[in-house]
N, C-alpha and C positions, 0 to 999 in steps of 0.2 A: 590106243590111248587108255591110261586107267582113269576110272573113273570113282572119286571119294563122297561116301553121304555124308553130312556132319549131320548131329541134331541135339539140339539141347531138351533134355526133357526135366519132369518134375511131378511124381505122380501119376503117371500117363497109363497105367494098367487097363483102361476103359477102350483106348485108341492105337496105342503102340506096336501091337502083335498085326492088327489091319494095316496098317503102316507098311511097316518091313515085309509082308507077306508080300504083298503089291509091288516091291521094288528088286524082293529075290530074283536071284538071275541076272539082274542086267545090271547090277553094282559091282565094282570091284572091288570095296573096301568100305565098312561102316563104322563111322566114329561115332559111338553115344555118349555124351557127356551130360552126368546126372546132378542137377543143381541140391538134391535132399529130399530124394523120394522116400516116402514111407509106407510104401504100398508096394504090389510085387513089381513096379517099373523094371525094375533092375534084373532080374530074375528073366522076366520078359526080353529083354534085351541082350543078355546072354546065350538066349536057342539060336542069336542070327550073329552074334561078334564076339571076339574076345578083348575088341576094343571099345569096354566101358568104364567111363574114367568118373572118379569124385570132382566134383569143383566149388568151394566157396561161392555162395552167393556173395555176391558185391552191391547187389542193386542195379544193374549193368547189365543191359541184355548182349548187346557188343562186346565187351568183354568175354563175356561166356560163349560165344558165338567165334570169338579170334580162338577161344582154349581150344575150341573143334579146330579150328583150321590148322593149328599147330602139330595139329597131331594128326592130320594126311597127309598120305603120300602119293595121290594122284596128281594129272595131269591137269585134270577138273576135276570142280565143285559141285555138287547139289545139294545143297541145303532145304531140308524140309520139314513140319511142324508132327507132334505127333497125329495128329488129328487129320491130316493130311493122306492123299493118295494120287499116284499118278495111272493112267488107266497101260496097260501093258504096248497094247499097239502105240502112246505115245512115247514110251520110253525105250521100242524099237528107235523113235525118230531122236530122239538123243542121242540115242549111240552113234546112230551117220552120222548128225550134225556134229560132232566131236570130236572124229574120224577124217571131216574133212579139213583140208590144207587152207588154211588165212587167218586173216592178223585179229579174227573178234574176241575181243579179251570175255564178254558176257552175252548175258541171251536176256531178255525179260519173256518170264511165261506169264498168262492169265490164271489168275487166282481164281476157282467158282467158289463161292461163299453161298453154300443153300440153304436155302431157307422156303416157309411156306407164306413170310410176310409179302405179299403182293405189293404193297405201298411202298417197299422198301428202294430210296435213288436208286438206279444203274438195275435196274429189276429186268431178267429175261424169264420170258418165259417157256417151261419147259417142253410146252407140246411140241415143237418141229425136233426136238432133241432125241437120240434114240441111245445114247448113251446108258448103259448100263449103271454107270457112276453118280448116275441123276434122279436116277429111280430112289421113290419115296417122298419127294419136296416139288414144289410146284414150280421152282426153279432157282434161280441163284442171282446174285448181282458179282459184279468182275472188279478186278484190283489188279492193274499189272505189276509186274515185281521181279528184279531180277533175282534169279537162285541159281541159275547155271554158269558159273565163270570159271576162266583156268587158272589154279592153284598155282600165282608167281607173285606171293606176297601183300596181296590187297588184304584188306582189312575192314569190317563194318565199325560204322562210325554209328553214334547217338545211342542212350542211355536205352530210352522205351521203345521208339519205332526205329528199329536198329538194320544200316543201312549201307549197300555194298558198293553202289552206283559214284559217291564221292569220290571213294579211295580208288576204284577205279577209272574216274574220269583225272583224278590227279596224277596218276599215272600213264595220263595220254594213251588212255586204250579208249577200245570200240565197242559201244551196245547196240544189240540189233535185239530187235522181236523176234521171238520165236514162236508158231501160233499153236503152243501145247497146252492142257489144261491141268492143272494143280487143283485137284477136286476137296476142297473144306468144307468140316465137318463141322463147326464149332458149333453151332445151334446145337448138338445130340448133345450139349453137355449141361449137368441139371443146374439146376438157379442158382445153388449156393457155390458150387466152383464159379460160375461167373461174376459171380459178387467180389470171392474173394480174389478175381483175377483183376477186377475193375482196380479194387483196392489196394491192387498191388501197383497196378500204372500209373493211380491217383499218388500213392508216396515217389515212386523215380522221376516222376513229372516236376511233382513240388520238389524233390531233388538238383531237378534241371534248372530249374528258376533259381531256385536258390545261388545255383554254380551261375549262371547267366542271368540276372534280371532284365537284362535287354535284348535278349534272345526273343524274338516274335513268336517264334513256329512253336518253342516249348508252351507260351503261353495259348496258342491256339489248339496244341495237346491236351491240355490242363481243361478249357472249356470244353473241347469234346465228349474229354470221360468226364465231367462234372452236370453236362449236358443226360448224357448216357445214364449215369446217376440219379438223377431228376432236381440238382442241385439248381435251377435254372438262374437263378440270380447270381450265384459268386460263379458260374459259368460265362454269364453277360461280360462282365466283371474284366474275367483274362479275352476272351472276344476282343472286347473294346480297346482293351492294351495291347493286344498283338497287331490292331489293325492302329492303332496311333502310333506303334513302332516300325509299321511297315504300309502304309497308304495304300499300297496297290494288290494287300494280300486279301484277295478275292474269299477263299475260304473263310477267315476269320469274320468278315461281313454278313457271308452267309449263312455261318452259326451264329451270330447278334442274332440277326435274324429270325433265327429260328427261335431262337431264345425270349426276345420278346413277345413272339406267339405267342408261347408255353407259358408267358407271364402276362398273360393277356392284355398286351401293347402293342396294338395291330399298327398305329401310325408308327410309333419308332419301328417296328417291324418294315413297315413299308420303304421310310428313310433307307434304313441298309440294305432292303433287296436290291432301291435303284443303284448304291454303291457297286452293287454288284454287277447289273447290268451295263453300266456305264463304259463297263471293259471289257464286259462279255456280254452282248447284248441273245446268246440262242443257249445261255445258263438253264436249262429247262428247270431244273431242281428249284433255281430261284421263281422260275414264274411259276409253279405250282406252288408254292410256298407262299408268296404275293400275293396270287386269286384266295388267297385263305385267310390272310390281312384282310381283302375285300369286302370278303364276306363277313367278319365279324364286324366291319363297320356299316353293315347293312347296304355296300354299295355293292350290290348284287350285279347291275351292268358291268363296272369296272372286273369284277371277279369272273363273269362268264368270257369276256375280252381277252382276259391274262393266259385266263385255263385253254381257252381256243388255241392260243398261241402256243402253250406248251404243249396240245396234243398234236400242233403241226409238224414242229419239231422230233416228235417219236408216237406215231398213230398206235403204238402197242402199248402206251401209256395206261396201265389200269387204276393205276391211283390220280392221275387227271382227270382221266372218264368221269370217274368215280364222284368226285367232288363236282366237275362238268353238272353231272345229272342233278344232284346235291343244290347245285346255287340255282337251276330252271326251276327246280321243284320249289325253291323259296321264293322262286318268283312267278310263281303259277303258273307253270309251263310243266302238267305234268307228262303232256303227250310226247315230249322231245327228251325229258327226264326218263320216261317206261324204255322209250325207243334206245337210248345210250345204255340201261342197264340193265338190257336184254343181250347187246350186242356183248357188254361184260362177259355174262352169263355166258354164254355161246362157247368164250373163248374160256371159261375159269367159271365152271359148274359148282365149285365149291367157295367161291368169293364171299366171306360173311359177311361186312356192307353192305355189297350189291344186292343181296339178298335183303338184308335191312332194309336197306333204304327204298328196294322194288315196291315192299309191304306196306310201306310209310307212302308213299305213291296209291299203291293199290286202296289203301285206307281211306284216302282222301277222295277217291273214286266209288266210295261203299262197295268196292268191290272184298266184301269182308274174307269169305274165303280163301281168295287167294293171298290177302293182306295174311292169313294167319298160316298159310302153305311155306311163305315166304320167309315169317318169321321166325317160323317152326325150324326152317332149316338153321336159319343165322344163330339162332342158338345153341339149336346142337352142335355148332361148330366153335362158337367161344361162347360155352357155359358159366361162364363166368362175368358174361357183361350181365350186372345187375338191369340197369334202362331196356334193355332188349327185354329180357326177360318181364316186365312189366307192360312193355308193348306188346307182348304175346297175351300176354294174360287178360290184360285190357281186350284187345279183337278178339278174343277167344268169347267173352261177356257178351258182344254185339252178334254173333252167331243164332 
């Protein structure tokens, strides 16, 4: 069976060369299709093909995404980002699985998205991982997603989050899992490409809407990156419309949600988390998100109840702990508050909250010392939180 990369780039000289190096060998054919790079993308992508093609932007990530697939001639697909790697022992397991005899039109692999944000939904963490591909970040969160299918006319659909799973389920084929890991880099890329990436999904969003004003999902696109943004209120805004266009769209409740947080309206906050639960009552995201509603309305009981419940649901929870210790410690519980962000510590040595908020403990203990051991670390780690930095300096004066 051969097998076809597509990939659309644009600018990609930072990630592209890591890319292709990772996948030489076990491809039979690479399509790179360059939306107007102006950097040595292209250049790059010439030492691995001689299949690199110009393409008009359209605004159309699917589009540019069909230009790839037009122009393979494998048997299968894989489509992958530049930023992207697959680790070499898994892309042995590709080529059996592609090799073998049956009717699966696609595969979904897991996405690892790493990062060093611990608090971050769907968060693994990296200690039991011995992956080479994981080294540097403290671990990742996952995104399943099909990229393996066979090249027999499917096609992604949607403008921004562009999509292969429709065109092939309307062609009456079959997706299985596959348990391979597609290792993302995105976080290595500095502030202002992701700014201007934001800004590029905020125009094909408002594109989407435009084409469709009664399209739900576009509009709970549109709150995401407006969310992302720090837009919080014209984020509520599409939230709110995507879920009075679709009552049962979980997601769009639970960015309200979040949204009212950020806009410090912990009651409507609370309203759409129970939306949420109403239909998925073990939504973890939502109940740690809730106990944090709770706690800005000072009802601390209610918030340590919520948070309990969502570290039942995932005991490696570090950002439930986290806030856990947070709402005892507001409520004068700091022996049970030390106890949970120790256990943090144990597990993620480097956790700057946990370290914060240990000191913030220890302080309240006159245990000054240690309150400034604690603090000392959490700052070196994000130099840049002003309050931290004034909590050090303060315990550093009671010494």
């Amino acid at each position: 069976m051969k097998l076809s990369l597509c990939m659309i780039v644009k600018d990609e000289e930072d990630f592209l060369e890591q890319c292709l190096q990772s996948v030489k060998g076990y491809i039979d054919e690479i399509i790179i299709v360059d939306t107007g790079s102006t950097d040595n993308t292209k250049k790059i992508a010439a030492k691995f093909t001689e299949k690199v093609f110009d393409y008009q932007w359209n605004n159309s990530f699917s589009d540019a995404r069909n230009f790839s697939l037009e122009q393979a001639t494998g048997d299968w697909v894989l489509t992958l980002d530049a930023d992207e790697i697959i680790a070499t022992c898994d892309l042995k397991k590709i080529r059996e699985t592609i090799e073998r005899e049956n009717d699966i039109t696609g595969y979904v692999l897991i996405q690892r998205n790493y990062t060093d944000d611990v608090q971050r939904d769907n968060f693994h963490l990296r200690e039991a991982d011995s992956s080479a591909e994981s080294k540097g970040f403290l671990g990742w969160s996952e995104s399943p997603i099909c990229r393996l299918f066979r090249n027999n006319n499917v096609r992604f659909e949607g403008e921004v989050h562009e999509l292969i799973e429709p065109s092939i389920k309307k062609a009456g084929g079959t997706i299985e899992m596959l348990p391979i890991a597609i290792h993302h880099y995105k976080e290595q890329r500095n502030a202002k490409r992701k700014q201007l990436k934001l800004q590029q999904y905020r125009e094909l969003c408002l594109k989407k809407i435009r084409n469709n004003p009664s399209n739900p999902r576009a509009h709970n696109e549109m709150g995401t990156i407006l969310r992302i943004l720090g837009e919080h209120q014209q984020a509520l805004e599409h939230f709110t419309q995507a879920y009075a266009l679709q009552p049962t769209f979980v997601e769009a409740a639970f960015g309200a949600g979040i949204s009212c947080n950020a806009l410090n309206r912990p009651q409507e906050a609370i309203e759409w988390f129970r939306k949420v639960l109403q239909s998925t009552p073990a939504h973890k995201e939502t109940l740690m998100s809730m106990s944090v509603s709770y706690a800005k309305l000072e009802r601390l009981q209610d918030a340590i109840s919520v948070a309990l419940k969502a570290l039942e649901l995932d005991r490696n929870n570090t950002k439930a702990a986290i806030n856990l210790a947070a709402f005892y410690e507001k409520n004068g519980n700091d022996e049970q508050a030390e106890s949970i962000l120790k256990k943090v510590l144990a597990q993620v040595p480097g956790q700057a909250r946990a370290h914060h908020n240990l000191g913030v403990v220890y302080e309240k203990q006159n245990l000054i010392e240690k309150a400034v051991h604690h603090y000392t670390i959490a700052v070196e780690q994000e130099p840049q939180n002003e309050n931290w930095k004034k909590d050090l300096i303060n315990a550093k004066k009671r010494v």
